[in-house]
mmCIF file of the N, C-alpha and C atoms, coordinates in Angstrom:
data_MODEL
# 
_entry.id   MODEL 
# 
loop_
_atom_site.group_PDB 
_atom_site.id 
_atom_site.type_symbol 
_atom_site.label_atom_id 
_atom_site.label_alt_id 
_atom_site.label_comp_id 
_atom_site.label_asym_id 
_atom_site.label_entity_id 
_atom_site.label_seq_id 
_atom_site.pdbx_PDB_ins_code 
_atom_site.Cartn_x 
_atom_site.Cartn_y 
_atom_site.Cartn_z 
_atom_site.occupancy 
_atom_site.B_iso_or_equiv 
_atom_site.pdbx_formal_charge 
_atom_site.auth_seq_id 
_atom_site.auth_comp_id 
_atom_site.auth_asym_id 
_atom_site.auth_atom_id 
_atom_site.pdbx_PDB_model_num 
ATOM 1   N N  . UNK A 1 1  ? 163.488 -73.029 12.800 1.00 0.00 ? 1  UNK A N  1 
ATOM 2   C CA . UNK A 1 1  ? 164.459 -71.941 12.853 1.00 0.00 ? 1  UNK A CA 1 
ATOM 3   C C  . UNK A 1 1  ? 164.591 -71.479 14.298 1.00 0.00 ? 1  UNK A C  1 
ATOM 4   N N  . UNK A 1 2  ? 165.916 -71.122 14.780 1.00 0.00 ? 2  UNK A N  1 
ATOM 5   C CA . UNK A 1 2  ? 165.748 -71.034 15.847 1.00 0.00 ? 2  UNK A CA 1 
ATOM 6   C C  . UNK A 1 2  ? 166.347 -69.266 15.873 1.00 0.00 ? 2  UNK A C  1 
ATOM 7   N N  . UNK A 1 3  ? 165.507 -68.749 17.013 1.00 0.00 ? 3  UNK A N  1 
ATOM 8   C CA . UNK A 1 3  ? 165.888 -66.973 17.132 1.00 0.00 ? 3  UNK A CA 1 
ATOM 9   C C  . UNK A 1 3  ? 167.017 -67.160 18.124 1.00 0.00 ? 3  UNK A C  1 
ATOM 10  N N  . UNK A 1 4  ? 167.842 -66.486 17.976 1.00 0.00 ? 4  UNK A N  1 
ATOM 11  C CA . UNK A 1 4  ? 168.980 -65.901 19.111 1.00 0.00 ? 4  UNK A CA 1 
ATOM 12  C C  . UNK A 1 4  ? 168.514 -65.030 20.006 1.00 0.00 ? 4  UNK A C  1 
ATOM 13  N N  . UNK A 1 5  ? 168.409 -65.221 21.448 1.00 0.00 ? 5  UNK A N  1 
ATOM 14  C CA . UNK A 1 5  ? 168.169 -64.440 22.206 1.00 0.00 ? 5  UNK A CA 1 
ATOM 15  C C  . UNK A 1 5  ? 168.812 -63.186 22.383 1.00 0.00 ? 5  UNK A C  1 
ATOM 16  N N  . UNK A 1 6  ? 168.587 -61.574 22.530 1.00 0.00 ? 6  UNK A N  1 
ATOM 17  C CA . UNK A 1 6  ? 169.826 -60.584 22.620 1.00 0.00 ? 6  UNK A CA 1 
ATOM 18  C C  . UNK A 1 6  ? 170.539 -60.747 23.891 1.00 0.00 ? 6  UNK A C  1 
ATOM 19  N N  . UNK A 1 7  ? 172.156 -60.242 23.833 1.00 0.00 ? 7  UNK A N  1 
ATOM 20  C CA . UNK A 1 7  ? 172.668 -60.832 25.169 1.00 0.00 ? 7  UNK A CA 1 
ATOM 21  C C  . UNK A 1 7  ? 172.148 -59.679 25.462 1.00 0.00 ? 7  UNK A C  1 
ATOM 22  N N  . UNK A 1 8  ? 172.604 -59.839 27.441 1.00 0.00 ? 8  UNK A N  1 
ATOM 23  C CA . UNK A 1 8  ? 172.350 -58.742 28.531 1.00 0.00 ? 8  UNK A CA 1 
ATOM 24  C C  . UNK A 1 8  ? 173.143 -58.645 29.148 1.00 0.00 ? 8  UNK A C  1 
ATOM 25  N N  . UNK A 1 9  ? 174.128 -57.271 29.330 1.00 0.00 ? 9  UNK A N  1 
ATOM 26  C CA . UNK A 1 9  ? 175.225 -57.169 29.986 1.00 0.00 ? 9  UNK A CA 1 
ATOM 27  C C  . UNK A 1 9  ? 175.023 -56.577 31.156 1.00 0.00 ? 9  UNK A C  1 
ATOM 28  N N  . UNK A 1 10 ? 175.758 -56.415 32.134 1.00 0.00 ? 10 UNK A N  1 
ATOM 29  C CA . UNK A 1 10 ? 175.298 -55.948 33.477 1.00 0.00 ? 10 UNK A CA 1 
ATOM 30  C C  . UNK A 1 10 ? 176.824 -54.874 33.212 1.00 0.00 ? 10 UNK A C  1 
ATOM 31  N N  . UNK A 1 11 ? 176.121 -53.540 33.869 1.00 0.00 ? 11 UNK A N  1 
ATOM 32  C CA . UNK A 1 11 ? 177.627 -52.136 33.479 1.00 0.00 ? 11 UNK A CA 1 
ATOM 33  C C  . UNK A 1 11 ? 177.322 -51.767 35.358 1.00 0.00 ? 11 UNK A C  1 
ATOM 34  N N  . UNK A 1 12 ? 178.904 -50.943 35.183 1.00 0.00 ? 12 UNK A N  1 
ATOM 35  C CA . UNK A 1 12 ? 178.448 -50.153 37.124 1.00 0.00 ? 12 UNK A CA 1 
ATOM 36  C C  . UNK A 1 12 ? 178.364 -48.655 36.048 1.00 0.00 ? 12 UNK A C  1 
ATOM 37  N N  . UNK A 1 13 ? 178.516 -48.410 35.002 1.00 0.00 ? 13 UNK A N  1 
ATOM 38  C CA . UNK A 1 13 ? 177.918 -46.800 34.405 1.00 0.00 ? 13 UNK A CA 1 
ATOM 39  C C  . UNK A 1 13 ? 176.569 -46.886 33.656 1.00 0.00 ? 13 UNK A C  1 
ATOM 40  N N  . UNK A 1 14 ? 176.077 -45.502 33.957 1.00 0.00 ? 14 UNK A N  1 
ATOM 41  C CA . UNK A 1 14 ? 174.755 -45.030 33.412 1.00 0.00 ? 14 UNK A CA 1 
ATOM 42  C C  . UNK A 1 14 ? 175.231 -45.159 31.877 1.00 0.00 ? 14 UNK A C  1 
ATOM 43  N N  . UNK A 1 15 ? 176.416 -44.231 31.271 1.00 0.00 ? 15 UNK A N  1 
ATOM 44  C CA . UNK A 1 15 ? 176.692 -43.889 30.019 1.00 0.00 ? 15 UNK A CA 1 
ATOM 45  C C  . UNK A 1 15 ? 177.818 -45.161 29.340 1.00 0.00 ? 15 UNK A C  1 
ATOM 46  N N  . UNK A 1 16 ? 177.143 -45.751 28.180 1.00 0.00 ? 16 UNK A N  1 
ATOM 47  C CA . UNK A 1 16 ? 178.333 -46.854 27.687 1.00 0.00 ? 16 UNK A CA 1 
ATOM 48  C C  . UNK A 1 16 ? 178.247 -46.744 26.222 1.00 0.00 ? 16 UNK A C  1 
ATOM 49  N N  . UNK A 1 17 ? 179.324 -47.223 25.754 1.00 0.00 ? 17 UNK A N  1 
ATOM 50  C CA . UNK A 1 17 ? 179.154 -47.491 24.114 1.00 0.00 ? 17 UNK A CA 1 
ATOM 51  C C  . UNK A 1 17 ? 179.321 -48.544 23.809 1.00 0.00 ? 17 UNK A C  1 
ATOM 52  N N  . UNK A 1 18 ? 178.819 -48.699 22.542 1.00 0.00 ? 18 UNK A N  1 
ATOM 53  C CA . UNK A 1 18 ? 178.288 -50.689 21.889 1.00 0.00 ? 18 UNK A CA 1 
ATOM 54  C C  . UNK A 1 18 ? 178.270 -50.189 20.805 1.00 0.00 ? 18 UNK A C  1 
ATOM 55  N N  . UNK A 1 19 ? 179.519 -51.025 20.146 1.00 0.00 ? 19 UNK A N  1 
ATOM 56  C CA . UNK A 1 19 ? 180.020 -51.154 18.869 1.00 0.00 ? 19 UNK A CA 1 
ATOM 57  C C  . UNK A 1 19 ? 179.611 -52.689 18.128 1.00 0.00 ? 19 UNK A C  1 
ATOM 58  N N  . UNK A 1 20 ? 178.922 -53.724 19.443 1.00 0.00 ? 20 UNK A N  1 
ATOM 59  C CA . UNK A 1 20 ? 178.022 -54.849 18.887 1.00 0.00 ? 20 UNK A CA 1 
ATOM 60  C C  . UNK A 1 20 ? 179.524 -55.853 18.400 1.00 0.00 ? 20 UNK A C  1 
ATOM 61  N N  . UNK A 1 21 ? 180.865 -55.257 18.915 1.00 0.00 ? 21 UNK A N  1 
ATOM 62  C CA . UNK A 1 21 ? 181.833 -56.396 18.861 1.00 0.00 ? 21 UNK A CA 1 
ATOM 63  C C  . UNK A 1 21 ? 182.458 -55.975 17.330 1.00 0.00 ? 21 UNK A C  1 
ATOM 64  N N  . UNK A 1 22 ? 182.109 -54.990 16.977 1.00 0.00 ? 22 UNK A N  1 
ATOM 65  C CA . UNK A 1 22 ? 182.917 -54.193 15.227 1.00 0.00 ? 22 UNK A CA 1 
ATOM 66  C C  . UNK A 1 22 ? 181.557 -54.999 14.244 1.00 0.00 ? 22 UNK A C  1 
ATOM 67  N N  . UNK A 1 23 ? 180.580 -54.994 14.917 1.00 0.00 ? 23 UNK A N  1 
ATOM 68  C CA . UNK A 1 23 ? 179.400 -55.266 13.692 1.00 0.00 ? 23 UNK A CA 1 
ATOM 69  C C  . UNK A 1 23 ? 179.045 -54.007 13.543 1.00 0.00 ? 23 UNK A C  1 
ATOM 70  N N  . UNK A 1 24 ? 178.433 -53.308 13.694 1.00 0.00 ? 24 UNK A N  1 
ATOM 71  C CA . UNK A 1 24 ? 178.048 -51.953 13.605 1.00 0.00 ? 24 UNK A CA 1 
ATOM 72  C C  . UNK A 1 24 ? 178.610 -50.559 14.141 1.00 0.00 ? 24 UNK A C  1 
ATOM 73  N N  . UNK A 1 25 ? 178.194 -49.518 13.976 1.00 0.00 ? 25 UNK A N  1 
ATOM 74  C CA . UNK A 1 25 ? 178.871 -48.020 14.510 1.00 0.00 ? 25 UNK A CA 1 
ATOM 75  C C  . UNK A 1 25 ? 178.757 -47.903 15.654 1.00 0.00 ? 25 UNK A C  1 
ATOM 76  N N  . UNK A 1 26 ? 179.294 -47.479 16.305 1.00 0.00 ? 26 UNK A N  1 
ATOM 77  C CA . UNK A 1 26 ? 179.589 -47.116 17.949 1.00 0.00 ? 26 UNK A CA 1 
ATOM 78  C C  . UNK A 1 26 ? 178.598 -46.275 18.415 1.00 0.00 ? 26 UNK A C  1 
ATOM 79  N N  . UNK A 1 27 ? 177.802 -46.785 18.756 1.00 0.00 ? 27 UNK A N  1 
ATOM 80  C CA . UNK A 1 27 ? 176.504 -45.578 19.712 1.00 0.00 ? 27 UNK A CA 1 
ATOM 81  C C  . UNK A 1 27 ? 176.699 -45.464 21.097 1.00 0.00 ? 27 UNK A C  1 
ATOM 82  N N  . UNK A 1 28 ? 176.907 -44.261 21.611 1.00 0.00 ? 28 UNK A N  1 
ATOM 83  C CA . UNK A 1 28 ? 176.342 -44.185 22.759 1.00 0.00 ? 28 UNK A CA 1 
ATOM 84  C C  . UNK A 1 28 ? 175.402 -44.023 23.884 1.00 0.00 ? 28 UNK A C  1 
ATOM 85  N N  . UNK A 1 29 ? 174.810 -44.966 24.512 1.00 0.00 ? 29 UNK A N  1 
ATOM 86  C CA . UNK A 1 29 ? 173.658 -45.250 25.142 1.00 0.00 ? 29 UNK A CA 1 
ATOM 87  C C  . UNK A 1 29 ? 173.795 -44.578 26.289 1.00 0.00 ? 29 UNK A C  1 
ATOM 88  N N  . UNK A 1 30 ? 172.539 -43.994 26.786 1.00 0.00 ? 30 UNK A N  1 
ATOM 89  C CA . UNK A 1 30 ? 172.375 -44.132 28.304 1.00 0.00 ? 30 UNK A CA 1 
ATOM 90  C C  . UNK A 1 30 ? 171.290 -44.347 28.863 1.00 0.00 ? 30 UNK A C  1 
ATOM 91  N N  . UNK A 1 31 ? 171.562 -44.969 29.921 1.00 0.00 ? 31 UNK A N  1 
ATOM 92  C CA . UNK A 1 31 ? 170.535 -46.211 30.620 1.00 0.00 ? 31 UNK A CA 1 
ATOM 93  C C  . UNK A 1 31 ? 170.097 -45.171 31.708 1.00 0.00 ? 31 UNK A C  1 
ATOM 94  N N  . UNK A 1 32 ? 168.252 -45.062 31.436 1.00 0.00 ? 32 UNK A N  1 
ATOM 95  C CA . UNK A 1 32 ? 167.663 -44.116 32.285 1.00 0.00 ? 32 UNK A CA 1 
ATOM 96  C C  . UNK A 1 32 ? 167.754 -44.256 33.620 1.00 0.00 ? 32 UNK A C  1 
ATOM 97  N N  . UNK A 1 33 ? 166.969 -43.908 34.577 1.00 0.00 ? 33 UNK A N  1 
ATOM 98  C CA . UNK A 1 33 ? 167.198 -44.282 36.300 1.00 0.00 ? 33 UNK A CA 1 
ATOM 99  C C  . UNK A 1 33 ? 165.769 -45.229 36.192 1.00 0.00 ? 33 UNK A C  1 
ATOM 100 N N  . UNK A 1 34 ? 164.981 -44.649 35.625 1.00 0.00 ? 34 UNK A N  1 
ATOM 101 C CA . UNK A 1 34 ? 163.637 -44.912 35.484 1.00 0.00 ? 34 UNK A CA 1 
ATOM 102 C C  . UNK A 1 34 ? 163.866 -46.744 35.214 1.00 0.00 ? 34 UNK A C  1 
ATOM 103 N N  . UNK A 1 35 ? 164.165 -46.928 34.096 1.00 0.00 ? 35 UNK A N  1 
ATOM 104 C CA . UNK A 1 35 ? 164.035 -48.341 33.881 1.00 0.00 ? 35 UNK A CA 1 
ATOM 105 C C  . UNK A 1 35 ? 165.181 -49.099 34.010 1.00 0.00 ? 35 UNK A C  1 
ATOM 106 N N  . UNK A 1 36 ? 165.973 -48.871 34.240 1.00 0.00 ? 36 UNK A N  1 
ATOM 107 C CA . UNK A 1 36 ? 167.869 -49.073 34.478 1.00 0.00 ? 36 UNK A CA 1 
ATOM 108 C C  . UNK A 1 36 ? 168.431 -50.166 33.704 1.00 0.00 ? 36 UNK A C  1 
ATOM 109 N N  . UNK A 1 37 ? 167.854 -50.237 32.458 1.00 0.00 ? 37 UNK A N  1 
ATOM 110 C CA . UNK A 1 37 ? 168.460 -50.842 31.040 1.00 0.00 ? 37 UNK A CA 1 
ATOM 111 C C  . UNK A 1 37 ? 168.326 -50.046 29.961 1.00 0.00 ? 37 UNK A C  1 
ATOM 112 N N  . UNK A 1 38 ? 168.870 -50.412 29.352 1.00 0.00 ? 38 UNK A N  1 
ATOM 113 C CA . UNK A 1 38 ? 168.681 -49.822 27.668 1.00 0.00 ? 38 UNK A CA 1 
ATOM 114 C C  . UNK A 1 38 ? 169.320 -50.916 26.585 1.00 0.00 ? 38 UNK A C  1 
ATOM 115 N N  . UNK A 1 39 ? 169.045 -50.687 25.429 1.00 0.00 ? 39 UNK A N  1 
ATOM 116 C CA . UNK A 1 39 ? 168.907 -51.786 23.904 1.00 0.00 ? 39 UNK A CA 1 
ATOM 117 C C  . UNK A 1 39 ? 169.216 -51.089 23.127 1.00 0.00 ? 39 UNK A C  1 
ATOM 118 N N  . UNK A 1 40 ? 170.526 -51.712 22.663 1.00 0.00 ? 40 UNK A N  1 
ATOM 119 C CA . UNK A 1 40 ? 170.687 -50.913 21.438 1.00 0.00 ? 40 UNK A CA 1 
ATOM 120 C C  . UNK A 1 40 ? 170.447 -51.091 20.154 1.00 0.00 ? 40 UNK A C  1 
ATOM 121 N N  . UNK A 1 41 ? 170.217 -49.970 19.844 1.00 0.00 ? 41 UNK A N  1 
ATOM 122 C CA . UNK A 1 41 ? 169.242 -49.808 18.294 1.00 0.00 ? 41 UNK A CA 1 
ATOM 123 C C  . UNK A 1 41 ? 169.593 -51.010 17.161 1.00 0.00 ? 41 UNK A C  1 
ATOM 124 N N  . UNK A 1 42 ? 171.134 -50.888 17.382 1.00 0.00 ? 42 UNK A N  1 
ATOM 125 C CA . UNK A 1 42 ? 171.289 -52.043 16.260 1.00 0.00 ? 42 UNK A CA 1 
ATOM 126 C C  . UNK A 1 42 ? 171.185 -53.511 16.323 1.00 0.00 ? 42 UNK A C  1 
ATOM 127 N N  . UNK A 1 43 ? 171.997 -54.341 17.660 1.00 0.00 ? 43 UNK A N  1 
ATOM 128 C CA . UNK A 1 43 ? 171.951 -55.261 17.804 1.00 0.00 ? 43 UNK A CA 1 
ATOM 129 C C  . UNK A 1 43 ? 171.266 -56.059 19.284 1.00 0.00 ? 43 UNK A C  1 
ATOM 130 N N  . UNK A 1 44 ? 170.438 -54.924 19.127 1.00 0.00 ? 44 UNK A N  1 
ATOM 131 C CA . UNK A 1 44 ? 169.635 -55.304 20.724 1.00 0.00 ? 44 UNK A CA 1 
ATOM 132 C C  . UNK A 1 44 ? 170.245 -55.564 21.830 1.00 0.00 ? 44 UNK A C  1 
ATOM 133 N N  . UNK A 1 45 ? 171.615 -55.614 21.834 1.00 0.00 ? 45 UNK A N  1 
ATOM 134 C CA . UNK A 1 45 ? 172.025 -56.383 23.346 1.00 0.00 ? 45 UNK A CA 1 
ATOM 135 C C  . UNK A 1 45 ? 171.611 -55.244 24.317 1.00 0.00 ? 45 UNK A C  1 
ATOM 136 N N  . UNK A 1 46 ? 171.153 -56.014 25.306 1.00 0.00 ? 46 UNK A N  1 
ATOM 137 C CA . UNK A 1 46 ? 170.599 -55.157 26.525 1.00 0.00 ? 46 UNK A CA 1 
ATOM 138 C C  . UNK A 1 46 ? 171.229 -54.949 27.559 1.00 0.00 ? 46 UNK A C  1 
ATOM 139 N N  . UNK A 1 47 ? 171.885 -53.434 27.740 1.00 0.00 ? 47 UNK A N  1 
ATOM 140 C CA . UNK A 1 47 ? 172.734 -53.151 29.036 1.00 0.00 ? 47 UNK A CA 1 
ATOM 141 C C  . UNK A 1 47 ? 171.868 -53.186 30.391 1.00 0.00 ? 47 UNK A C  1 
ATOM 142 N N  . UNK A 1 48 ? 171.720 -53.659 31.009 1.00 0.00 ? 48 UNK A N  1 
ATOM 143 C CA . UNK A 1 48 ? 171.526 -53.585 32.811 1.00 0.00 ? 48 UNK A CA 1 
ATOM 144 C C  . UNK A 1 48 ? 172.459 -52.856 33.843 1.00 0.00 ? 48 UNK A C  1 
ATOM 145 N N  . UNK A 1 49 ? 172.340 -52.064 34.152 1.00 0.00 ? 49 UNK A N  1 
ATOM 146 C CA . UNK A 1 49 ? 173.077 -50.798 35.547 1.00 0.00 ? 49 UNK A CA 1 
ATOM 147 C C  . UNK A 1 49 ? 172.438 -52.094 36.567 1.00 0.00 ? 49 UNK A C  1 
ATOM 148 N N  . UNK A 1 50 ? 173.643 -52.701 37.170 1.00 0.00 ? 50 UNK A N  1 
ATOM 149 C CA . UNK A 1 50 ? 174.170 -52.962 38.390 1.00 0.00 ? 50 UNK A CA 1 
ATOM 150 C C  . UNK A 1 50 ? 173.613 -52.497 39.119 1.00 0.00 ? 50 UNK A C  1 
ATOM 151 N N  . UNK A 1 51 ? 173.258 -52.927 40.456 1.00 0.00 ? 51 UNK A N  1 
ATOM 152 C CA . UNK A 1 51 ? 172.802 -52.356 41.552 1.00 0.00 ? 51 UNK A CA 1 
ATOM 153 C C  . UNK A 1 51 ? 173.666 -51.809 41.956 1.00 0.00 ? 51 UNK A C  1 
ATOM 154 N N  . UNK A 1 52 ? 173.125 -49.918 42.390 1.00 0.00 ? 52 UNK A N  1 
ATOM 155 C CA . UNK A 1 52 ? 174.242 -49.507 43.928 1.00 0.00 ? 52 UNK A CA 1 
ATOM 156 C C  . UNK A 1 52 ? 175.190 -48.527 42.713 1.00 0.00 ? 52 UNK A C  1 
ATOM 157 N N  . UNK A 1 53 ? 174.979 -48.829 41.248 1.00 0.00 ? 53 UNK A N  1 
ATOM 158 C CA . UNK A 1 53 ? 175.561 -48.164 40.290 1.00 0.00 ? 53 UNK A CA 1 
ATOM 159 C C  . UNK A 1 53 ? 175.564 -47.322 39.317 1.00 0.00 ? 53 UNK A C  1 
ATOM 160 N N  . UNK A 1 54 ? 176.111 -45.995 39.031 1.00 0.00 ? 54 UNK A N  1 
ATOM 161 C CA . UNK A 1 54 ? 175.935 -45.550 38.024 1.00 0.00 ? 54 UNK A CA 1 
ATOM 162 C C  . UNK A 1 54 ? 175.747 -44.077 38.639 1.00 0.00 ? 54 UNK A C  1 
ATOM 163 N N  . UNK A 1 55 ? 174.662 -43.875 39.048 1.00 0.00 ? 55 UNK A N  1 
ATOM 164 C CA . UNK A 1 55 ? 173.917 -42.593 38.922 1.00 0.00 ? 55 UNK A CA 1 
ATOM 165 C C  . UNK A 1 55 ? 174.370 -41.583 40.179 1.00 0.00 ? 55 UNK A C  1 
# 
């Protein structure tokens, strides 16, 4: 069996929403300074803040 890796998107904002492509409800995330990604609850894809961006 093979696992799907979660994708990882690269954003220039701290604050985004992920609707997971109309699989799930629209959450809005925000990506700390501290670790400068965040995962969302439902479908794991992992946002990355861009260097030089966001904050």
């Amino acid at each position: 069996m093979t696992i799907k890796a979660p994708e990882v998107v690269e954003v220039d904002k701290s604050r985004i929403a992920c609707d997971g492509g109309g699989e799930h409800p629209r959450v809005w995330l925000q990506i700390p300074r501290e670790t400068g990604s965040v995962q969302c609850p439902y479908c794991e894809c992992e946002y990355v803040l861009k260097a030089g961006s966001g904050h």
